[in-house]
LOLO-554049 format. One line per 4 residues: number of its first residue (from 0); their letters; for each residue x, y, z of C-alpha. Coordinates in steps of 0.25 Angstrom, whole numbers, plus 2048, in hexadecimal, padded with zeros to 3 digits. Last residue first. Layout:
! residues N
NUM = a = X:Y:Z | ...
***
This chain:
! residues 561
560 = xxxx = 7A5:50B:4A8 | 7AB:510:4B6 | 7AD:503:4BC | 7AD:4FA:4B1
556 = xxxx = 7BA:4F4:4B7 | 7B9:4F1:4C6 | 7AA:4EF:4C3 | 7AD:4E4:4B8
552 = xxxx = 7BA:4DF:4C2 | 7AF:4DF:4CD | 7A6:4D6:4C7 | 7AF:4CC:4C4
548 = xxxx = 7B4:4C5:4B6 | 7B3:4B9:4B0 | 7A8:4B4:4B5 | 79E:4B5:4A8
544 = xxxx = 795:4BF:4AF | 7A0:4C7:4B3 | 7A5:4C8:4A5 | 798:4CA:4A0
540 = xxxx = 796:4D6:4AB | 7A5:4DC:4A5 | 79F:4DE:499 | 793:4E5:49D
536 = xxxx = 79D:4EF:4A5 | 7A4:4F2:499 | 799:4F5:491 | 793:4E9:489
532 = xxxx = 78E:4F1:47A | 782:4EA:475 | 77C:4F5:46C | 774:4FC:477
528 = xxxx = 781:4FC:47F | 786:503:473 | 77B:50C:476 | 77D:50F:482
524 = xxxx = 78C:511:481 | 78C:51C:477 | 781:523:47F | 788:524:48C
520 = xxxx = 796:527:484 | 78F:533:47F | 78A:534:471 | 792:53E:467
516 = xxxx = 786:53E:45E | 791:537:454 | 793:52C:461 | 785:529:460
512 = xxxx = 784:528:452 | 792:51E:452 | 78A:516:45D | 780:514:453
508 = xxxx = 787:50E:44A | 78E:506:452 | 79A:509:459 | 79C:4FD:461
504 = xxxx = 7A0:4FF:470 | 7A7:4F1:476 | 7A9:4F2:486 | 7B2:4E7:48A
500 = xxxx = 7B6:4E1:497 | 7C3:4DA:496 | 7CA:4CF:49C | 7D4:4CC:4A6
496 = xxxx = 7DD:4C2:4AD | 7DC:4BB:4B9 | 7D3:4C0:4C4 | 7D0:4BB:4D3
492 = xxxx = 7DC:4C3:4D9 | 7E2:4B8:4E0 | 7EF:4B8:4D7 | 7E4:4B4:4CD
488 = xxxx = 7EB:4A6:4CB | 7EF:4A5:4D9 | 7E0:4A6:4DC | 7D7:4B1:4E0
484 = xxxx = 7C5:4AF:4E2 | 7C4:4B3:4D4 | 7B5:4B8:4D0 | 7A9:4B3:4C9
480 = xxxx = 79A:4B6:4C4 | 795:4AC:4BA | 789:4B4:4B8 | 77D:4B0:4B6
476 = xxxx = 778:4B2:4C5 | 780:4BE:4C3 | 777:4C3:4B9 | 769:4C2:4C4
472 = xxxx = 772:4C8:4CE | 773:4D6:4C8 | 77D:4DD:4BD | 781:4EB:4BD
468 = xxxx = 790:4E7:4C1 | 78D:4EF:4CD | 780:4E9:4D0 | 788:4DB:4D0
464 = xxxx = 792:4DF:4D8 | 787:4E4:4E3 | 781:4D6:4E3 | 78F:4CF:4E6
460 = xxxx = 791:4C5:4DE | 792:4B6:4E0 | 7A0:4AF:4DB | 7A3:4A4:4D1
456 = xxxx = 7B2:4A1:4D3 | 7BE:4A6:4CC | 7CC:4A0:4D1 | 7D2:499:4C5
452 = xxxx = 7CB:4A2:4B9 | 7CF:4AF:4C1 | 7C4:4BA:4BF | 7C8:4C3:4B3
448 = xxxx = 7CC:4CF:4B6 | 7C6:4DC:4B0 | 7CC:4E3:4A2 | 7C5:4F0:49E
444 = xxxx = 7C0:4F4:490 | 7B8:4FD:485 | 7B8:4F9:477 | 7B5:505:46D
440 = xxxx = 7B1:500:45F | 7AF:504:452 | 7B4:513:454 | 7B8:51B:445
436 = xxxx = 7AB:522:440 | 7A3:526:44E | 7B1:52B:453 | 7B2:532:446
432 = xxxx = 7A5:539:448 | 7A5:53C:456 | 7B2:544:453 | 7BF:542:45B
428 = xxxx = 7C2:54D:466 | 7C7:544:470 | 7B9:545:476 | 7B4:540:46A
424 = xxxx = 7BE:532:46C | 7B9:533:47C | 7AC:534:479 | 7AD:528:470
420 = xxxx = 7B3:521:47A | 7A9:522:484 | 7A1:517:47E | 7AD:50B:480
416 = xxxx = 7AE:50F:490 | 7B9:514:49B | 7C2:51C:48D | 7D1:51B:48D
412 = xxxx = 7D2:519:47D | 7D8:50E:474 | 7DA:50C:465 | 7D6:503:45A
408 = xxxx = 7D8:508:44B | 7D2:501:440 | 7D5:508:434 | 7D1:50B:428
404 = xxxx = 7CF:51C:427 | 7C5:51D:433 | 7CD:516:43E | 7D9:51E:439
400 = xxxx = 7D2:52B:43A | 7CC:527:447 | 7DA:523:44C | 7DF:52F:448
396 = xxxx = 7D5:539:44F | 7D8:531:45B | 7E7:532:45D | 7E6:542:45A
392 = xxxx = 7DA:543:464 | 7E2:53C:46D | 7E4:52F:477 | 7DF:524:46D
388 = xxxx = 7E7:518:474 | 7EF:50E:46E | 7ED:50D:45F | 7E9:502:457
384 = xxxx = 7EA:504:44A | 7E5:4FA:43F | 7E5:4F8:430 | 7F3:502:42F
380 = xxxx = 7F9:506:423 | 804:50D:42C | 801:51C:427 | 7F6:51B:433
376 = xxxx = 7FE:514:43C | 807:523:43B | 7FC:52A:43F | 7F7:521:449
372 = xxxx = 807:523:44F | 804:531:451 | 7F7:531:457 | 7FD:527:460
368 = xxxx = 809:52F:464 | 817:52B:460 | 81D:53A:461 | 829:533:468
364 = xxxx = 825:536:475 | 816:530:471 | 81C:524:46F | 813:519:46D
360 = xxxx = 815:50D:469 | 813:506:45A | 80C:4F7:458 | 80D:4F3:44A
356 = xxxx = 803:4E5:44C | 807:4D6:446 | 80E:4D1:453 | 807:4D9:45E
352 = xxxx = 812:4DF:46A | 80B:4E1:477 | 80C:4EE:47E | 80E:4FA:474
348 = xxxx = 80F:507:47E | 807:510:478 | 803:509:46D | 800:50B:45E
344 = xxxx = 7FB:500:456 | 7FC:4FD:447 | 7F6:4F1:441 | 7F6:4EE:432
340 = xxxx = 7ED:4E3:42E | 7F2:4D8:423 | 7F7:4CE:42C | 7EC:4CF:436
336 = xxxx = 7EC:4D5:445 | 7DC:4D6:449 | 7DB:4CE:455 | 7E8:4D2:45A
332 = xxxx = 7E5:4E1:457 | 7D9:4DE:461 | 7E0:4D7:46B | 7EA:4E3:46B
328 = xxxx = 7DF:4ED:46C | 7D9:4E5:478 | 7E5:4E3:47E | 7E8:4F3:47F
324 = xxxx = 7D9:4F4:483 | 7DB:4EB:490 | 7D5:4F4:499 | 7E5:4F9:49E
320 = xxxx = 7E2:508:49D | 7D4:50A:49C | 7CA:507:491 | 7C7:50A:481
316 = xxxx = 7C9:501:476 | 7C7:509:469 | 7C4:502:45B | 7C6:50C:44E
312 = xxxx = 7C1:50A:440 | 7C6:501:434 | 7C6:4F4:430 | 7BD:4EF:43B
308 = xxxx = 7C4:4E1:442 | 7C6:4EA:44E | 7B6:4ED:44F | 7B1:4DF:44B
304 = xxxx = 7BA:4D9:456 | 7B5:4E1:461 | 7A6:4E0:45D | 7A8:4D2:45D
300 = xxxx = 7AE:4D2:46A | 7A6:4DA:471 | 799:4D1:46D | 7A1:4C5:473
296 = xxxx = 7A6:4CB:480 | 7B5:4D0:481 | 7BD:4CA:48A | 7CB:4CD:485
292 = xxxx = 7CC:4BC:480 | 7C6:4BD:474 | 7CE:4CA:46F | 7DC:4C1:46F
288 = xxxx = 7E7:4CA:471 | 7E9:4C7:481 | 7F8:4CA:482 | 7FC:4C4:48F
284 = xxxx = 806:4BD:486 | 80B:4CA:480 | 80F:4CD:48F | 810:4DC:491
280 = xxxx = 813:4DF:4A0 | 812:4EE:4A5 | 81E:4F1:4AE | 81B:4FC:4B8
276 = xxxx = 827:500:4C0 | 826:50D:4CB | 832:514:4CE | 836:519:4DB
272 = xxxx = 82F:51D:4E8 | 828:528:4E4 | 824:524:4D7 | 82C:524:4C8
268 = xxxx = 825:51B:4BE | 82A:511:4B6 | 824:509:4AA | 827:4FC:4A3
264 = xxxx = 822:4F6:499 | 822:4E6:49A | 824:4DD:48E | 825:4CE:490
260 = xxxx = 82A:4C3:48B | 826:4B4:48F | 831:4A9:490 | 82F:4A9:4A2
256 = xxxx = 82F:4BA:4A1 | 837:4C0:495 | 836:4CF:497 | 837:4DA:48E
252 = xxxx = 838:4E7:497 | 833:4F5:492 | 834:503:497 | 82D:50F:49B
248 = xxxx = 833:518:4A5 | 82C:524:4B1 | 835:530:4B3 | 83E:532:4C0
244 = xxxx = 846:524:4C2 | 850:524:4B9 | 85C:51D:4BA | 855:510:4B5
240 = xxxx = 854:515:4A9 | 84A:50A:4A2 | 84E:4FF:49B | 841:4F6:49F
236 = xxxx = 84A:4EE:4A7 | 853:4F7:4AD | 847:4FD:4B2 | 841:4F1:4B8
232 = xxxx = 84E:4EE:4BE | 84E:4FF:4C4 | 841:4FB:4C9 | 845:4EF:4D1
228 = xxxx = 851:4F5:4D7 | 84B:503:4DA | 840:4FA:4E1 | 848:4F0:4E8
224 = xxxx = 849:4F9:4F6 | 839:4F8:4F6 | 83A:4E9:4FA | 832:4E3:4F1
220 = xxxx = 822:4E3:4F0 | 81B:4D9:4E9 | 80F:4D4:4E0 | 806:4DF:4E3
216 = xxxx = 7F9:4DD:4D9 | 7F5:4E8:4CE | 7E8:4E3:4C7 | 7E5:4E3:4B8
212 = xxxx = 7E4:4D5:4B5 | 7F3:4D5:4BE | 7FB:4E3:4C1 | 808:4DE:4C7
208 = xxxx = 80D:4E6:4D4 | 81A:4E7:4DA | 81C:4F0:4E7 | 829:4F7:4EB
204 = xxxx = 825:4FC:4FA | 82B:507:503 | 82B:513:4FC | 823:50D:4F0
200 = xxxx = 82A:508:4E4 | 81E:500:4DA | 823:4F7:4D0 | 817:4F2:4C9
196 = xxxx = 815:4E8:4BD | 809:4E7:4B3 | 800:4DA:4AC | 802:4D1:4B5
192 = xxxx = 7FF:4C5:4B0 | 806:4BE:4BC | 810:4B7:4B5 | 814:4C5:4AF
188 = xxxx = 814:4CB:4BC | 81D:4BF:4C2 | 827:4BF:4B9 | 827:4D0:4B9
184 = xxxx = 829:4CF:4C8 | 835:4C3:4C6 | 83D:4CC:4BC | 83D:4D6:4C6
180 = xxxx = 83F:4CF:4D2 | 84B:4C6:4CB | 852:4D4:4C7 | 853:4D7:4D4
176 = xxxx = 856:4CE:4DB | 861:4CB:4D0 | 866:4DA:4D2 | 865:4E4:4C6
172 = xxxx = 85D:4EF:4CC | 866:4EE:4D8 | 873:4EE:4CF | 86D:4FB:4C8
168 = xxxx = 86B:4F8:4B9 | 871:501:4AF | 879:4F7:4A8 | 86C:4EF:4A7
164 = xxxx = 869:4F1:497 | 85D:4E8:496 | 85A:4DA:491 | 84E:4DB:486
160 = xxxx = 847:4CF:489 | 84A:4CE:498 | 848:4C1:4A0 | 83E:4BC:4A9
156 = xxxx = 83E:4AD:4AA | 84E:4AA:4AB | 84D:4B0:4B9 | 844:4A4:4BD
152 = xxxx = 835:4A7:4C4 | 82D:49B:4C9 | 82D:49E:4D9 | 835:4AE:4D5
148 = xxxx = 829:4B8:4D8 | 826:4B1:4E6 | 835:4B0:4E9 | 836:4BE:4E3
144 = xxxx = 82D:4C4:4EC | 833:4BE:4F8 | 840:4C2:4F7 | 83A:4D1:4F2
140 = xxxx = 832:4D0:4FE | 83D:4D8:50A | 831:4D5:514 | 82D:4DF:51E
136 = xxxx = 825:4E7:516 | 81F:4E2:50B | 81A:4D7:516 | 814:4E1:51F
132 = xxxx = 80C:4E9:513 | 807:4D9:510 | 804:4D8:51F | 7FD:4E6:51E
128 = xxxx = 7F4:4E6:514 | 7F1:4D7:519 | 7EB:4DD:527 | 7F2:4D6:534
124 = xxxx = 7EE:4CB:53B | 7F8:4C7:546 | 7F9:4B8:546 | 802:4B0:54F
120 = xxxx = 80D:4A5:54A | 814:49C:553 | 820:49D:54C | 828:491:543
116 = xxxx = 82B:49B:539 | 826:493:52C | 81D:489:534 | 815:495:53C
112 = xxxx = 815:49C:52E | 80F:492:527 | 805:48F:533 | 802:49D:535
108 = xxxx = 7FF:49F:524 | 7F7:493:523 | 7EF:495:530 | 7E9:4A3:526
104 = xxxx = 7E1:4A7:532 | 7E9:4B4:536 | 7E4:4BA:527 | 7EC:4C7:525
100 = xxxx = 7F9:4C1:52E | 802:4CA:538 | 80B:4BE:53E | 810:4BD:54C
96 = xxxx = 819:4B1:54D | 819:4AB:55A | 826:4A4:560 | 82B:4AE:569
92 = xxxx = 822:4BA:567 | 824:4BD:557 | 81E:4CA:54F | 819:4CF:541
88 = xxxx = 81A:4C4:539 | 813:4C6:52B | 806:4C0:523 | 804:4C3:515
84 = xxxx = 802:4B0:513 | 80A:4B1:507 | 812:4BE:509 | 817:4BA:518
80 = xxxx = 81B:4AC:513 | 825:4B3:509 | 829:4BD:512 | 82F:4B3:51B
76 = xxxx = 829:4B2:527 | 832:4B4:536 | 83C:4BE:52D | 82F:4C7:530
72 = xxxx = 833:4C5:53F | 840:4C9:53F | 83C:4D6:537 | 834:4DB:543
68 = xxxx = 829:4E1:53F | 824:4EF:541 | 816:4F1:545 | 80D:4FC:541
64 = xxxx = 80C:4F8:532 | 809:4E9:537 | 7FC:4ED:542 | 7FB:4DF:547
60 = xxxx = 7EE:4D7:54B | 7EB:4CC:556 | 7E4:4C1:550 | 7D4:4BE:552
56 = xxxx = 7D3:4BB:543 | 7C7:4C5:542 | 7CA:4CF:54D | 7DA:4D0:547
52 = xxxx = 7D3:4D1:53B | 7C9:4DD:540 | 7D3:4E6:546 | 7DC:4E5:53C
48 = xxxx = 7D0:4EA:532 | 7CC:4F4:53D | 7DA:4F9:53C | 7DB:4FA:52E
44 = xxxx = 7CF:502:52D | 7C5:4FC:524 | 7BD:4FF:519 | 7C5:50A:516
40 = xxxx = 7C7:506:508 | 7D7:506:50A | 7D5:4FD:518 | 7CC:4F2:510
36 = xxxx = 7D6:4F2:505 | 7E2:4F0:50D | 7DA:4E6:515 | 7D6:4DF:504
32 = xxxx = 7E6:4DF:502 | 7EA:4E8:4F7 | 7EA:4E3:4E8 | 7E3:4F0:4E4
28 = xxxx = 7DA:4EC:4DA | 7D4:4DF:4E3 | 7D8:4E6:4F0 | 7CF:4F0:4EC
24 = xxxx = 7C4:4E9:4E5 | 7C3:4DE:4F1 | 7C3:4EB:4FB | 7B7:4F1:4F1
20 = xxxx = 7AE:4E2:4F3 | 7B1:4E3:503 | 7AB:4EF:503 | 79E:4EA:4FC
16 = xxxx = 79F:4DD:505 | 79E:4E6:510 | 7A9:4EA:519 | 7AA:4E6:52A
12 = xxxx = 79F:4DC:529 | 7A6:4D3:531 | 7A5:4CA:524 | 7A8:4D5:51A
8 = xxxx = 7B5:4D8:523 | 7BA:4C9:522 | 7B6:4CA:516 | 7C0:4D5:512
4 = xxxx = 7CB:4CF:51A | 7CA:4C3:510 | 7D0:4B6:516 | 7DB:4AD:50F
0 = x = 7E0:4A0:515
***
């Protein structure tokens, strides 16, 4: 049995459905608890909140961080039963079991646990922020994670491509508990989708977090005494100097996980507390090269596909970091790899290997910049470069000339729109002439979670939503308006997966007039909008509309567009 604490407060009138609507955001983006979030928007004092459950479940309350618990009774539950149901002993009197619960009504939870310790048990309610900040800290949870992390997981399931040099392992970092958790976090990341891997030190907390459909989501904390061993194995992994612990480190691991392999890059950081681990999983499976499936609406589309298919010219995707534009680039050279076409990338770092394509990283150490490397491509006989991000003056001013002299060149930029992009190319000190002369296309894009297909329900919206979005009641009539309710498929989030909202700016001839009168990017998008052009926002109301996202992710994203 499950119960909001947020409705509950909307019920006594507490919040309004308004405030409730940013706790949801917060816990949502956060992956804290929705009292934790109640208390961080001052919305509620903590001990008003305490107050007010222990009023609403008529139970006596507990203050956890002011008590200390006797370790005696923890042993009562094990730290397994304590996670699943987030409840925790926090006293005995004979033969009652005081037990500190978020939701005192859950009969499931006292009957298990009444069976399990054979206790009278008594509820004490207690906030969910801190009866999980209880549990991480009373309970040694590296047995427990690894029993939940290990149900279907064999040692024979991840195994290391490139075996490793571990002469210079530390016998902690190479201990069997040890190695088993680290294999068995990556396992369960790459189940899970994730898309990123966190190892974060703290003074008395080493917390693991898997960044899922764009999201980052606590999955454990070990006992801090692991971290040095945990990170020094990543370490010895990615081949990185495991002595040193004073300068950040880039490595690579190639991972075999259940007959699939897998690339991750690995980064550390050095923090207060120790180094921090960021693994960033490239599975060539997760790969989505094929353009019909990104989310682009028909028109887009076609445009989209004339443009790359031009002979010559250039085609810029434009966005913040982690939009999607480096899969939309490599869709795109996908779609338009033939046998007799030359295609030269340059990429900073390369992630996914495309059979058929001369892919060439970065060094900028080495005196590999991107400006230098074009100019290399461009005694290459190339039909097609694709270069990874237009930083300079220098890089741009070749791409141009490249685009212009046979070539069809696609690039990136960091701009929030597709208008404002040709400010930002004159801006960089490149004539309005030749940017008029050499751009076909600018695409503009965000990604947004798609609503689970398994757990998404026909929903109602709220009036103010709809005014937000810029659309009013009479649309969402005709709308098919849904959102995830949280399943195991979702991991109770509501969204599976991602898709992109695309904003596709043609440069028509009288776009190209505009942009020779140095036009702002107020004009620029008026008139393509006049021409049929879908902002970013419009895109994302179609894909509302259709149920396949939510209101809030469109907001969430479009934001300041």
């Amino acid at each position: 049995m499950s119960f909001d604490v947020g409705e509950l407060l909307l019920d006594a009138e507490m919040i309004t459905a308004e405030q409730l609507k940013s706790v949801r955001r917060q816990a949502e983006s956060s992956g804290e608890s929705a009292d934790s979030c109640l208390v961080k928007l001052e919305l509620i004092r903590e001990a008003d909140l305490l107050a007010f459950l222990a009023q609403h479940f008529k139970v006596p309350k507990v203050d956890l961080p002011s008590v200390e618990l006797d370790p005696a009774v923890i042993d009562l539950v094990p730290s397994g039963i304590a996670s699943k149901f987030n409840v925790i002993p926090v006293g005995r009197q004979g033969r009652v079991l005081h037990l500190a619960m978020a939701n005192p009504s859950n009969i499931y939870a006292v009957e298990d646990i009444k069976f399990l310790t054979g206790y009278e048990v008594q509820p004490v309610v207690a906030p969910e922020s801190r009866i999980r900040e209880a549990i991480g800290n009373y309970y040694d949870n590296t047995t427990e994670a690894l029993e939940n992390l290990m149900k279907d997981f064999e040692d024979e399931d991840v195994e290391i491509v490139e075996a490793q040099d571990e002469e210079m392992a530390s016998d902690e970092a190479s201990d069997a508990p040890v190695v088993k958790l680290v294999n068995s976090i990556i396992a369960e990341a790459v189940n899970r989708r994730a898309s990123d891997i966190h190892i974060e030190p703290y003074e008395k907390k080493l917390r693991v977090r898997f960044r899922i459909d764009g999201k980052l989501y606590e999955v454990m904390s070990p006992p801090v005494r692991m971290k040095n061993a945990v990170i020094s194995r990543m370490k010895i992994m990615a081949e990185l100097d495991i002595a040193e612990r004073r300068i950040p480190q880039d490595g690579n691991i190639k991972i075999r996980v259940q007959n699939k392999t897998i690339d991750l890059r690995v980064s550390s950081l050095p923090t207060l507390f120790g180094e921090k681990i960021v693994l960033r999983i490239l599975d060539q499976s997760n790969l989505n090269v094929d353009l019909e499936m990104l989310g682009f609406e028909p028109k887009a589309m076609e445009h989209f596909t004339s443009a790359i298919h031009s002979p010559w010219g250039m085609v810029l995707v434009t966005g913040p970091t982690g939009s999607g534009k480096t899969t939309t680039l490599y869709s795109a050279l996908s779609t338009i790899n033939q046998p007799d076409t030359n295609i030269i990338t340059a990429e900073d770092p390369v992630e996914y290997n495309l059979d058929g394509i001369n892919q060439v990283a970065i060094r900028e150490q080495a005196g590999l910049t991107f400006a230098a490397a074009l100019r290399a491509f461009l005694r290459q006989d190339p039909n097609i470069i694709m270069v990874g991000e237009i930083r300079d003056i220098e890089t741009g001013s070749i791409a141009i000339k490249a685009a212009l002299t046979g070539h069809l060149v696609l690039s990136t930029l960091h701009t929030n729109d597709a208008p404002s992009t040709i400010n930002r190319l004159i801006d960089m000190g490149i004539q309005p002439f030749l940017v008029a002369s050499s751009v076909r296309l600018i695409l503009a894009q965000r990604l947004v979670r798609k609503v689970c297909g398994k757990c998404g329900v026909r929903v109602e919206p709220h009036p103010e939503a709809l005014a937000e979005l810029g659309v009013d009641t009479a649309w969402a009539k005709n709308a098919v308006i849904r959102e995830g309710r949280g399943c195991d498929a979702c991991n109770n989030t509501g969204y599976a997966g991602r898709l992109g909202l695309y904003e596709v700016f043609v440069i028509t001839p009288s776009i190209t007039q505009l942009i020779l009168d140095r036009a702002s990017a107020e004009e620029l998008r008026d008139r393509a909008r006049k021409e049929g052009m879908l902002t970013l926002r419009e895109d994302g109301v179609r894909k509302v509309e259709r149920g396949i996202t939510t209101i809030e992710e469109i907001l969430r994203e479009t934001a300041s567009v």
